[in-house]
C-alpha positions in Angstrom: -7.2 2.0 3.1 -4.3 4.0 1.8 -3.2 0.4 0.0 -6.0 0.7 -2.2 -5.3 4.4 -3.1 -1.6 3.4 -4.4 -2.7 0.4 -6.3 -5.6 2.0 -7.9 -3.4 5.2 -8.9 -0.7 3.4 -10.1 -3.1 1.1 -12.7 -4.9 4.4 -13.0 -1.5 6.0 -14.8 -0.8 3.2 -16.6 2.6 1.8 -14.0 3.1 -1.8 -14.3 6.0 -1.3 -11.9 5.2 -1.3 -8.3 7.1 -1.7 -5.6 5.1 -1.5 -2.2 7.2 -0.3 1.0 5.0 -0.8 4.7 5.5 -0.5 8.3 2.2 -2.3 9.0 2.4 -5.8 9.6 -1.2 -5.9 8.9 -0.8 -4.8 5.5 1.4 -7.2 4.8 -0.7 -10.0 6.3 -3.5 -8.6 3.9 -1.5 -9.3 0.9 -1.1 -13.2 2.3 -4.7 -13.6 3.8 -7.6 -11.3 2.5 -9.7 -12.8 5.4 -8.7 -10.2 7.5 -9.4 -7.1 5.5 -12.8 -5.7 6.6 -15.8 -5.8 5.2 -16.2 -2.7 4.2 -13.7 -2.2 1.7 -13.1 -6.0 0.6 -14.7 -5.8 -2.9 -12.3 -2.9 -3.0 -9.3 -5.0 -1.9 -10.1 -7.9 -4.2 -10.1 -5.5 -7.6 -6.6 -4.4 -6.1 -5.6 -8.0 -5.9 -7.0 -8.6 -9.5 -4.9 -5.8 -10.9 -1.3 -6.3 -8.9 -1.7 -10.1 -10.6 -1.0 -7.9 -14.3 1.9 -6.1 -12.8 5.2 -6.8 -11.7 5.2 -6.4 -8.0 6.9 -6.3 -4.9 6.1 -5.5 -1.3 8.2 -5.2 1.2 8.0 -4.5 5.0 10.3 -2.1 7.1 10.3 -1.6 10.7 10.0 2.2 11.0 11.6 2.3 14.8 14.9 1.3 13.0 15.3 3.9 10.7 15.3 7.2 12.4 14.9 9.1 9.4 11.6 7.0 8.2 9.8 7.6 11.5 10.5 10.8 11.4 8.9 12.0 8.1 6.2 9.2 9.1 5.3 11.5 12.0 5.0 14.8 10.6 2.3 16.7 9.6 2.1 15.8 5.7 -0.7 18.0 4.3 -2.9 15.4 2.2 -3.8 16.9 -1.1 -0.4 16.5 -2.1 -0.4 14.2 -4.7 3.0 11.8 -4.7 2.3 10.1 -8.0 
């Protein structure tokens, strides 16, 4: 889950600032309830959980169909090794 990646990189560069922007409701849920994560990745999940407790954090949810400009960079082809921390 790309969750995990920003949580992990931000601890990994020493951040205690994080502010955490989503379109996915279920992401958001996740935060609330980690019941519904899956099984695969919910030792993952709970270490992320464990380390957002040490940092000052915010998440926030935005409904992408609203803002034009979002959706639009969310739909293009973003190649992935570029690294945006």
């Amino acid at each position: 889950m790309g969750t995990t990646f920003v949580i992990e990189s931000t601890m990994d560069k020493g951040w205690s600032n994080l502010w955490f922007e989503t379109d996915s409701i279920l992401v958001t849920k996740a935060f609330m309830n980690h019941n519904i994560v899956s099984w695969d990745i919910i030792n993952r999940w709970r270490r992320c959980l464990d380390k957002i407790r040490h940092m000052h954090f915010k998440i926030t949810q935005i409904f992408r169909e609203e803002n034009k400009y979002t959706d639009k960079l969310a739909n293009l082809d973003i190649d992935s090794r570029i690294e945006f921390f």
